[in-house]
C-alpha positions as semicolon CSV with decimal commas, in nm:
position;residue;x (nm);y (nm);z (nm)
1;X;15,390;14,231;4,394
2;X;15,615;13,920;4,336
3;X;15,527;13,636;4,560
4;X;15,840;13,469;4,688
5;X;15,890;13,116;4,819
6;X;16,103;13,097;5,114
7;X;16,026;12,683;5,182
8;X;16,215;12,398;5,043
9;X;15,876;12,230;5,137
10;X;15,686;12,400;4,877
11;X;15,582;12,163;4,629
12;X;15,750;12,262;4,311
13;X;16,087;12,345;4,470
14;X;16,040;11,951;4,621
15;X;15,944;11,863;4,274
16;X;16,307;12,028;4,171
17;X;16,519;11,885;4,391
18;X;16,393;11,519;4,321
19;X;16,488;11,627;3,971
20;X;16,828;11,604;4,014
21;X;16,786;11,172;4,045
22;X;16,720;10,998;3,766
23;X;16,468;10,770;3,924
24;X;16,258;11,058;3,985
25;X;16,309;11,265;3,616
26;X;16,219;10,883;3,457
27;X;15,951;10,864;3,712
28;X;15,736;11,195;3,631
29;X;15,874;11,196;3,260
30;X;16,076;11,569;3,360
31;X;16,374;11,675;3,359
32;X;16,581;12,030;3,492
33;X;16,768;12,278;3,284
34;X;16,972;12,540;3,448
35;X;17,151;12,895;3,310
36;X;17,013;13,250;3,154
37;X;17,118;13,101;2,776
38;X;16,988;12,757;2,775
39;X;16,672;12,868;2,920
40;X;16,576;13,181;2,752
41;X;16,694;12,955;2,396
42;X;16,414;12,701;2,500
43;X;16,217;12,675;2,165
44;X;15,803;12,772;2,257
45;X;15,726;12,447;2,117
46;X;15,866;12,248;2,416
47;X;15,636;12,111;2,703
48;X;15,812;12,297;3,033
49;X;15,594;12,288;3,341
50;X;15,747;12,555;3,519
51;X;16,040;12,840;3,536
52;X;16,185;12,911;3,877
53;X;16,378;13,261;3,954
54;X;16,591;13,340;4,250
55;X;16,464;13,721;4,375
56;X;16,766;13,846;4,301
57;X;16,702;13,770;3,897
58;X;16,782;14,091;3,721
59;X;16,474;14,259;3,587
60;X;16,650;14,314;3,270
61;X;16,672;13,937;3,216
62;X;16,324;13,867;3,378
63;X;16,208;14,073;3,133
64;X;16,359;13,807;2,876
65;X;16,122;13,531;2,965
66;X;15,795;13,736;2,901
67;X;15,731;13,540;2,592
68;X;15,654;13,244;2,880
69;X;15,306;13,308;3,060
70;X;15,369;13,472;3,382
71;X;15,192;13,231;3,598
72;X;15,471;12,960;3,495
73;X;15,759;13,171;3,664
74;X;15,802;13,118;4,049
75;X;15,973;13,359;4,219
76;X;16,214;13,165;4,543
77;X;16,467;13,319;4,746
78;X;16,838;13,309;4,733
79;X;16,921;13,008;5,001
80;X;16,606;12,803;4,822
81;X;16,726;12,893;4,466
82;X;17,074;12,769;4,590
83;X;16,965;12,430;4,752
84;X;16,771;12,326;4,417
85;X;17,031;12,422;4,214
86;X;17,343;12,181;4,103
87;X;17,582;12,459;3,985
88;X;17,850;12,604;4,240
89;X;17,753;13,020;4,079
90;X;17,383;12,923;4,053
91;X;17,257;13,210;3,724
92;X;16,941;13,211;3,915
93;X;16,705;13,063;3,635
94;X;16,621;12,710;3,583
95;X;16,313;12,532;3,401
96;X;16,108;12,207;3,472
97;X;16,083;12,076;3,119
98;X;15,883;11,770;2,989
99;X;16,100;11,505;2,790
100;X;16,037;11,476;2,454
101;X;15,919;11,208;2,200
102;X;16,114;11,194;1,851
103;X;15,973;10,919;1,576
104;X;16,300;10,761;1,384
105;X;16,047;10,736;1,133
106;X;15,992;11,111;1,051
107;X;16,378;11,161;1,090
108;X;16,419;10,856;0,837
109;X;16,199;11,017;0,590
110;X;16,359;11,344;0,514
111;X;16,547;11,487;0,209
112;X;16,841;11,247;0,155
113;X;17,127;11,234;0,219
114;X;17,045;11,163;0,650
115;X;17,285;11,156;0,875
116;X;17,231;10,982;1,177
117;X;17,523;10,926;1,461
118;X;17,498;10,603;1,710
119;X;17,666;10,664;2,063
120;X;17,713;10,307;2,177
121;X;17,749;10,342;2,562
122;X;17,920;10,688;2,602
123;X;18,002;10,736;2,986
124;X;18,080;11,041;3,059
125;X;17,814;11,325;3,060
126;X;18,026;11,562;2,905
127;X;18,132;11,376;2,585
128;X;17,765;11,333;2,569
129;X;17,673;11,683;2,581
130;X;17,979;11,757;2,328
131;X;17,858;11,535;2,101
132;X;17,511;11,674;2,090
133;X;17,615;12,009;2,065
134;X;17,868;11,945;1,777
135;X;17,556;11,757;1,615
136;X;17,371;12,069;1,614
137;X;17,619;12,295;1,472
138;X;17,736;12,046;1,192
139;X;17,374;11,938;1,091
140;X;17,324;11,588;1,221
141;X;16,982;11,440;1,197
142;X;16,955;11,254;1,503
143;X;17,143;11,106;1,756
144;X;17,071;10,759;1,891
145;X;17,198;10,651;2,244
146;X;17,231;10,309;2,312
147;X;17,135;10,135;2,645
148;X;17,406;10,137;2,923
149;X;17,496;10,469;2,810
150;X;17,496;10,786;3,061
151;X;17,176;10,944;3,100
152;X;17,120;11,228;2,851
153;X;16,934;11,403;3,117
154;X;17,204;11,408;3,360
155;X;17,300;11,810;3,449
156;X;17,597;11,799;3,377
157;X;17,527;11,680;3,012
158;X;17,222;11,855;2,964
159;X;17,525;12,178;3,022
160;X;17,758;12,005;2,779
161;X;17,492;12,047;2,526
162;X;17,473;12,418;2,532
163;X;17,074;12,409;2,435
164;X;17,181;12,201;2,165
165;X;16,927;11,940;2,348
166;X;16,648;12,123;2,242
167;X;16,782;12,125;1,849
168;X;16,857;11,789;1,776
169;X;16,628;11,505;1,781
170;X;16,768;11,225;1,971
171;X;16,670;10,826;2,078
172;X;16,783;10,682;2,372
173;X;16,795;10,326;2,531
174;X;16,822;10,173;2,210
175;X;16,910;9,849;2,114
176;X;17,180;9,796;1,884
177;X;17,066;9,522;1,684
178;X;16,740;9,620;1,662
179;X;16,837;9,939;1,449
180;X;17,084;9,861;1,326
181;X;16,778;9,600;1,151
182;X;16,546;9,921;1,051
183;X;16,822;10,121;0,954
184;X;16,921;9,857;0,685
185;X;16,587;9,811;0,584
186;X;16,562;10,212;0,527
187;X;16,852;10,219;0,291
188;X;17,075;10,395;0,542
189;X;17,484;10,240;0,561
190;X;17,591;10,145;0,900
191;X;17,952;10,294;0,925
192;X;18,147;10,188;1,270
193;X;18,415;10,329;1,423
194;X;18,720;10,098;1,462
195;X;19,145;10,119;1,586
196;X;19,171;9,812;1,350
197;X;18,958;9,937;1,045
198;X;19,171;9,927;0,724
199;X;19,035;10,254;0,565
200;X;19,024;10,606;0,712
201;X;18,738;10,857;0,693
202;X;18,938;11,072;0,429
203;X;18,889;10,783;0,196
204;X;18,509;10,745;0,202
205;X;18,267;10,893;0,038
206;X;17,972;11,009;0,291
207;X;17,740;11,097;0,044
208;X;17,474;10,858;0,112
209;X;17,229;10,753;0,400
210;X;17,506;10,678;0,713
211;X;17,444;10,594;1,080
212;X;17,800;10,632;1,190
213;X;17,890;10,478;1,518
214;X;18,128;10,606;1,781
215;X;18,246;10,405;2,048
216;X;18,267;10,346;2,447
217;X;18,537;10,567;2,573
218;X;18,792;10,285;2,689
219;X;18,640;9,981;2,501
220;X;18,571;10,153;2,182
221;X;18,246;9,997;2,033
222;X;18,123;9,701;2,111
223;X;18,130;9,384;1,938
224;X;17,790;9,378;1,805
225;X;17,804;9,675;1,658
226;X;18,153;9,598;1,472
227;X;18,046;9,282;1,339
228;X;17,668;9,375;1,244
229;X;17,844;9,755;1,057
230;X;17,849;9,780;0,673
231;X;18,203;9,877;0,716
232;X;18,455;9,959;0,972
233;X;18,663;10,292;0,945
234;X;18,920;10,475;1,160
235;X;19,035;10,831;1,179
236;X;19,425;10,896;1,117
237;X;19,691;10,945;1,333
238;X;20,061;11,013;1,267
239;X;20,147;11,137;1,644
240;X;20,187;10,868;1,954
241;X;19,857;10,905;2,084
242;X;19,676;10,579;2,088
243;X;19,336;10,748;1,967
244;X;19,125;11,081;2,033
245;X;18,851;11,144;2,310
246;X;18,523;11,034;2,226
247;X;18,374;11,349;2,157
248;X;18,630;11,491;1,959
249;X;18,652;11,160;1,685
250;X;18,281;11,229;1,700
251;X;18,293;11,582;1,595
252;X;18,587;11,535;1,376
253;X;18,409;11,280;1,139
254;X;18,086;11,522;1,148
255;X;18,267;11,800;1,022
256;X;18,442;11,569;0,767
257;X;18,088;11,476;0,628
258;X;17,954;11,818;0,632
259;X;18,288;11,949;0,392
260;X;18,206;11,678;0,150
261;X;17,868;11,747;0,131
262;X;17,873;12,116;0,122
263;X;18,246;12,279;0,050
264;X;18,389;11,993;-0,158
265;X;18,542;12,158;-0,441
């Protein structure tokens, strides 16, 4: 028989809720993701501490997470599953997961070309996520988040992502200067993303070791990452709009990068 927690003062589902504050995911080095996909995607190589069900879980999709041992599943009710969840249709399955270390100097010494992407103090969770997620599907390397930047364990971007979090290795906190320093000294071409650049991506040539950088959403990037970049380029636009969302220049240049290297005729 199932045991079922009926308590929020049960430790783990205390543990949970604390999750959803930063102070407390920095603090015990954790973090919370939420959903049937993103969880049942987790790869078996990632530290998670626990999974937590709602009773009314289906057993079909209970079943699912068998590959995880069964003494990491807890079993709460309904109202409990409800209160630690931060979803308005809670899916009833969520995982404690340990964050993750990355080395930028594994990442920096794989098969060339790399392609690295540096967020320079992206607000809003869901451009984030977005940007993450497009990484994943267009083969990015790793992503590097600067300091000031929204937290990349924030729910609402860890959702964004799609489980891309668990695909692509990412940095975060990072100082600009500082690797923009090591990058240069590891061959790789720091290309920033500027309004007032004088060539577009369409004219470059990406086939070479790139850390591209995309910008704050209203300021654009800052100014010591424009004047510290190799070079300075800018994504077309014919219509009236003043420039694209964050997330979507992002994903537009990755996609431009992966056609030249793989479906340039």
């Amino acid at each position: 028989m199932i045991m079922i927690i009926t308590s929020s003062e049960n430790v783990i589902v205390k543990e949970a809720m604390k999750l959803k504050f930063k102070k407390y995911r920095d603090a015990g080095n954790k973090f919370i993701v939420e959903g049937y996909k993103v969880v049942s995607e987790m790869p078996m190589d990632w530290d998670i501490d626990r999974i937590i069900v709602s009773q009314t879980f289906s057993d079909e999709c209970r079943r699912k997470l068998d590959r995880f041992e069964s003494r990491m599943i807890l079993t709460v009710s309904e109202s409990i599953f409800k209160k630690m969840s931060d979803t308005e249709e809670p899916q009833g399955v969520m995982a404690i997961c340990y964050k993750k270390d990355y080395f930028l100097n594994k990442v920096l010494e794989k098969e060339e070309p790399i392609t690295l992407f540096l967020l320079d103090e992206i607000q809003d969770p869901g451009n984030l996520g977005t940007l993450i997620r497009t990484a994943d599907a267009a083969g990015v390397d790793a992503i590097l988040i600067s300091k000031k930047s929204v937290d990349l364990y924030n729910s609402k971007t860890i959702r964004a992502t799609m489980s891309s979090i668990f695909h692509v290795p990412f940095f975060i906190d990072i100082d600009i200067k500082q690797t923009y320093d090591v990058l240069k000294e590891r061959g790789v071409k720091i290309l920033a993303t500027s309004l007032n650049a004088h060539k577009h991506i369409y004219e470059n040539d990406f086939n070479e070791n790139i850390c591209v950088v995309i910008g704050n959403e209203s300021r654009g990037i800052s100014s010591i990452a424009t004047k510290n970049a190799d070079l300075l380029l800018k994504i077309p636009i014919i219509g009236q709009a003043e420039s694209l969302n964050a997330s979507v220049a992002g994903s537009v240049i990755m996609y431009e990068i992966l056609r030249q290297r793989n479906y340039k005729r």
